[in-house]
C-alpha positions in Angstrom: -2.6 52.9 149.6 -4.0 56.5 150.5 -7.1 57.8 148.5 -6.4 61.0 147.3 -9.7 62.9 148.1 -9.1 65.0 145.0 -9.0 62.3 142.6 -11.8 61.2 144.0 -13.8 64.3 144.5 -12.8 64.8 140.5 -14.5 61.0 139.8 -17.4 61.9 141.6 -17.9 64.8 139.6 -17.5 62.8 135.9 -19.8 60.6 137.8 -22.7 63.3 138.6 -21.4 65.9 136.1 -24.2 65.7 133.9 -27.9 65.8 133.9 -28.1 63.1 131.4 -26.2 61.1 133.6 -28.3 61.9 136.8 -31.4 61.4 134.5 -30.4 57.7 133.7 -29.4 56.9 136.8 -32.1 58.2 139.2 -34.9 59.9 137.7 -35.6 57.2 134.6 -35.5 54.3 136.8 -38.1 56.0 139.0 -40.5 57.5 136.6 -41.0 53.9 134.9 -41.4 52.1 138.1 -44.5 54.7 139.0 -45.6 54.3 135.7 -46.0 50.3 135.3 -47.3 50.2 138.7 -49.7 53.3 138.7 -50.7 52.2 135.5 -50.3 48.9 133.5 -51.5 46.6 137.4 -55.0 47.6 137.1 -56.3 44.1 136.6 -53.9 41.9 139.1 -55.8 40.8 142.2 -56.1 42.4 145.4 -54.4 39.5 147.4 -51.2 39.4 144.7 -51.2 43.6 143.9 -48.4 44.5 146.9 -46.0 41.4 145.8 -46.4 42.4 142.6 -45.3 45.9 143.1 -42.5 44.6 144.7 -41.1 42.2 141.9 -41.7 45.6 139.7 -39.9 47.9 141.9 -37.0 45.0 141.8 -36.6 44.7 138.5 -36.5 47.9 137.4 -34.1 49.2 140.0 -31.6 46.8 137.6 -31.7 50.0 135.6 -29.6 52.4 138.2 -26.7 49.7 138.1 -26.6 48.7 134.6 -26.4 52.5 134.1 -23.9 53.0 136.2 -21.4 50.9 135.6 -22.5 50.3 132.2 -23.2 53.4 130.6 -21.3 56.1 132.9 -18.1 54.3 133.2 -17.8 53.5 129.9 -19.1 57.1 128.2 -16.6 58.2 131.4 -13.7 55.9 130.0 -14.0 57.3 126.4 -13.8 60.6 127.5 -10.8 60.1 129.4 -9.5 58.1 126.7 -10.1 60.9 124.2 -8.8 63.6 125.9 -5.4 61.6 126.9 -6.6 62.2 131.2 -5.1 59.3 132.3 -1.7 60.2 130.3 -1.5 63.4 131.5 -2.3 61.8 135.6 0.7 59.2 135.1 2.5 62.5 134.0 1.6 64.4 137.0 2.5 61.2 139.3 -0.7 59.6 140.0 -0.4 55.7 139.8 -2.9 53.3 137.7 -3.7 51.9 141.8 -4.5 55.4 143.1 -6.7 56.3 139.4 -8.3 53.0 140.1 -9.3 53.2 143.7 -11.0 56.5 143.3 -13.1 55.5 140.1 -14.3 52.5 141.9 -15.2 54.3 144.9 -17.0 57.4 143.4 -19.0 54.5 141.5 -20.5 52.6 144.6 -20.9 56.6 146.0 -23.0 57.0 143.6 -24.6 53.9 143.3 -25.3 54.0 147.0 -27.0 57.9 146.8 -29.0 56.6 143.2 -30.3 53.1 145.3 -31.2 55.6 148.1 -33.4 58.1 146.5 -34.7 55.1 144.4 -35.7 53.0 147.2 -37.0 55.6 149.5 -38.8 57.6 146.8 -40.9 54.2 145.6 -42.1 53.3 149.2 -43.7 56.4 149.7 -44.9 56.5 146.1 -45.6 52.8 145.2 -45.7 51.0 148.5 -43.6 48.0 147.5 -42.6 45.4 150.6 -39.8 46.4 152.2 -37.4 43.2 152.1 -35.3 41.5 154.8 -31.8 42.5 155.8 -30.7 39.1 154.9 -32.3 39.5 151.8 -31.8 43.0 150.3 -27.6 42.5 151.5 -27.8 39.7 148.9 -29.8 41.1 146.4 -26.8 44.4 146.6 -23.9 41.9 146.6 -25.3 40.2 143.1 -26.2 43.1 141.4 -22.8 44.6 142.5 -20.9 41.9 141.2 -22.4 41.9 138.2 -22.0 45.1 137.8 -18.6 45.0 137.5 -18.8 42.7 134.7 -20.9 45.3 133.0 -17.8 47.9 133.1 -15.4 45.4 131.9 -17.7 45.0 128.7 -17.9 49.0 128.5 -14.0 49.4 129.2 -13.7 46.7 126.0 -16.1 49.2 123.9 -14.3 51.8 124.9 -10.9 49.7 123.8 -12.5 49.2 120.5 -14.0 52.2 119.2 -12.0 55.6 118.3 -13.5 58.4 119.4 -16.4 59.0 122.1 -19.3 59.4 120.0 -19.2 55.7 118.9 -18.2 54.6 122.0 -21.5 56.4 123.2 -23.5 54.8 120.3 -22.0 51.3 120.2 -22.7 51.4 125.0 -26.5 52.8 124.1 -27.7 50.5 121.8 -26.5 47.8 123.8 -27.9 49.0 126.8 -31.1 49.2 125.6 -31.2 46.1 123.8 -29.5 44.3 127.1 -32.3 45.7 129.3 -34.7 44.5 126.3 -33.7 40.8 126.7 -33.0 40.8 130.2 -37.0 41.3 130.9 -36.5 44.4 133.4 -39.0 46.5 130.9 -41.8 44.2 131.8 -41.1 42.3 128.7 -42.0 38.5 129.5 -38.7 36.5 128.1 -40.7 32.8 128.2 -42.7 35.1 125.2 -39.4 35.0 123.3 -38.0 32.4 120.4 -36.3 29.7 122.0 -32.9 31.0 120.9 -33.4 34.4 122.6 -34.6 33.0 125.8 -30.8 30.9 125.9 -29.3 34.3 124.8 -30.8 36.2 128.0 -30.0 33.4 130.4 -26.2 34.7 130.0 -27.6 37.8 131.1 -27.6 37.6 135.4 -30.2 40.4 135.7 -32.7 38.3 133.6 -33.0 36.1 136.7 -33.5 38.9 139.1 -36.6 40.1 136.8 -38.2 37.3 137.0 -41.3 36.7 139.5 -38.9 34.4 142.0 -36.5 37.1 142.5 -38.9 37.9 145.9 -37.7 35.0 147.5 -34.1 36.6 147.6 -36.2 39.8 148.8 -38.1 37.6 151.4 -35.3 35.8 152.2 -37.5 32.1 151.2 -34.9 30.0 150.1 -33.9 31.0 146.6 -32.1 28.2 144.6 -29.4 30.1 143.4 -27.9 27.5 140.6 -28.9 29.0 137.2 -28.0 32.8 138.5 -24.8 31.5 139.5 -24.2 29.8 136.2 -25.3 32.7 134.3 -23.0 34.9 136.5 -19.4 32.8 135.9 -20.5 32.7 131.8 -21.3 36.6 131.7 -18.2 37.3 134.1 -15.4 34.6 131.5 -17.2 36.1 128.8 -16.8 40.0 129.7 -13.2 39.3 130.9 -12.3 37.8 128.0 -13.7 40.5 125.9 -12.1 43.0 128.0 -8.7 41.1 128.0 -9.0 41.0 124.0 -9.9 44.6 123.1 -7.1 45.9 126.1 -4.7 43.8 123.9 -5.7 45.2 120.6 -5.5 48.6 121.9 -1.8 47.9 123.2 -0.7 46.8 120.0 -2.6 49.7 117.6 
């Protein structure tokens, strides 16, 4: 299948279209790192400061994927949606494959450029450890995994609400609330009632916020059962969604 470079120059642009969008994606993500760690790590040891900086600068770079995939391609979908784009490309003879391909590679383009100026910006500001090859190739590979189940769950939004302002309200609050439970804000989930620490354990990125996610970084032997777990229950459980709302769609 050939990529049509205009498609995907056009995805690229509803990708990076918007300052809101850039602001989420890049400069957010980077302006809360520097604050918790300039900050809110005045009173943690000498000997544990730099490790900590690290499991900061991890966690928080959740942000730039959940955004991604999460917000952007959903508040993307809706407007597509809305404005009958995807109609008018079948119209004009561009196949579901072709749309596809370009949306999925202006997202990792993207993803790529906003993990780039993240990463690089922080270790000149923050001086986090810089992982191992080993273990930053599998820290991308989960979070971009995951991520994917993050636009299936926005695609289903975007299935179930009508117009693009609720789809925009409906993908928010649950971002926000998602990031909230996960623990990338620096909230400590063993703080939470029982049943909300077994709600964010179906959430993958809760486990790569927590203190042991450095021995992925490090690349120390990181006993991957529970992420695994929670990444087949959020993956059936998105799909599923997804599968639902496309078939409600269909039939309204």
């Amino acid at each position: 299948m050939k990529i049509n470079k205009y498609l995907l120059i056009y995805n690229i642009k509803l990708q990076t279209g918007h300052f809101m969008q850039l602001f989420w994606s890049v400069l957010f993500p980077i302006f809360m790192a520097v604050i918790v760690t300039k900050f809110q790590l005045e009173n943690v040891p000498a000997a544990f400061l730099d490790d900590v900086k690290t499991k900061v600068t991890i966690s928080i770079s959740l942000i730039i994927p959940m955004t991604i995939f999460f917000i952007n391609y959903g508040i993307n979908e809706s407007y597509i949606k809305d404005r009958c784009i995807d109609l008018r490309m079948r119209l004009f003879g561009v196949s579901s494959s072709a749309d596809l391909a370009a949306k999925v590679i202006s997202i990792y383009i993207f993803l790529l450029f906003s993990w780039a100026a993240y990463f690089f910006s922080l270790y000149f500001i923050v001086g986090y450890q810089l992982p191992t090859l080993q273990g930053f190739l599998v820290y991308i590979l989960i979070v971009s995994i995951v991520g994917i189940f993050y636009s299936f769950l926005g695609q289903g939004i975007v299935y179930l609400t009508n117009s693009v302002a609720s789809a925009n309200a409906v993908i928010m609050a649950l971002y926000f609330l998602i990031l909230l439970v996960s623990g990338i804000f620096g909230v400590d989930v063993n703080k939470f009632p029982g049943w909300l620490q077994d709600v964010s354990k179906i959430f993958p990125y809760s486990y790569l916020a927590k203190n042991d996610v450095l021995d992925i970084w490090y690349w120390k032997g990181y006993d991957y059962h529970n992420l695994f777990y929670s990444c087949l229950a959020f993956g059936a459980l998105t799909t599923v969604f997804l599968l639902l709302t496309k078939k409600k769609a269909v039939r309204s």
